[in-house]
C-alpha positions in Angstrom: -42.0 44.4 84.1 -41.6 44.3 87.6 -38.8 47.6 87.5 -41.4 49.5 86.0 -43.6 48.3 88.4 -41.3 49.7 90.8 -40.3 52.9 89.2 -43.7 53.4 88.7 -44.8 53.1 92.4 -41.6 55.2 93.5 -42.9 58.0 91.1 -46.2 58.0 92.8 -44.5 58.1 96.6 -42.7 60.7 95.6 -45.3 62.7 93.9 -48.0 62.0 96.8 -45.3 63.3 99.1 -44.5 66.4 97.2 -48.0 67.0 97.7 -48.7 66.6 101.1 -45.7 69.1 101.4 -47.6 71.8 99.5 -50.7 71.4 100.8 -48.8 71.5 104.6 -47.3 74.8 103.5 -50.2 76.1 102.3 -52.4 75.3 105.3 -49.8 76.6 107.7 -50.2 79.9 105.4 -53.9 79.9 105.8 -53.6 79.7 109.5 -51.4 82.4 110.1 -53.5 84.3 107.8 -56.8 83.8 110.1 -54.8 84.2 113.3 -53.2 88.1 111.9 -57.8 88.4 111.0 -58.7 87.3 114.4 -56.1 89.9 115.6 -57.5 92.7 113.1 -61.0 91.2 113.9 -60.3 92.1 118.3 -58.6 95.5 117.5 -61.7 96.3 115.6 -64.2 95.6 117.9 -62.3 97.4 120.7 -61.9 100.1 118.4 -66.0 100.1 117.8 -66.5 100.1 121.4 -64.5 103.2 122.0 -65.8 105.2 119.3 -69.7 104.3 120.7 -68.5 105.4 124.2 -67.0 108.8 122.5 -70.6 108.8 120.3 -72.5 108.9 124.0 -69.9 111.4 125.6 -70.3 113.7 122.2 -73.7 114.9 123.7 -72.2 115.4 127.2 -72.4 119.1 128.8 -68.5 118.5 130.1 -67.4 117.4 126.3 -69.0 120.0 124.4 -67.4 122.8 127.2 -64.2 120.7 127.0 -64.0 121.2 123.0 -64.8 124.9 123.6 -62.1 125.5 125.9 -59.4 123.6 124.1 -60.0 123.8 120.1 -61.9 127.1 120.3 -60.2 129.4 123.1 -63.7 129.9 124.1 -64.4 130.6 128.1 -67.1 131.7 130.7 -67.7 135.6 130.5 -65.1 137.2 133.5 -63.2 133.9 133.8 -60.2 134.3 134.1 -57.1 132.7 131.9 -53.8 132.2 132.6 -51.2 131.0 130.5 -47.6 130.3 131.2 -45.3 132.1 128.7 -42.3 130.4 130.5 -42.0 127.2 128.4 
């Protein structure tokens, strides 16, 4: 009686260790997880505030001649345009 005692109790170390391990490997998991979001999270909100600051400069006199000049080939009436065929 008192060896299954034992055997019993050695089975239930064991087993309460085999889960502590699992449930260490799957916190660790869970943290790297939320430090990569927090990452993703940051890069986000930098990446909000840059497109609200381009939303603001949209409007701009200097952006929309900026635009013209370079995606349109558009320029001021007798301006003058040089390009360098060099290159």
């Amino acid at each position: 009686m008192k060896k299954l005692k034992k055997v019993f109790i050695l089975i239930l170390i064991i087993y309460a260790a085999f889960t502590v391990i699992n449930q260490q490997k799957t916190l660790n998991k869970y943290n790297q997880e939320s430090i990569e979001l927090s990452k993703q999270i940051e890069e986000e909100q930098q990446n909000k505030e840059q497109l609200a600051k381009r939303k603001d400069d949209v409007n701009s006199l200097e952006f929309i001649e900026q635009t013209a000049r370079e995606k349109l080939d558009m320029y001021y009436p007798n301006e003058r345009v040089y390009i360098d065929t060099g290159m």
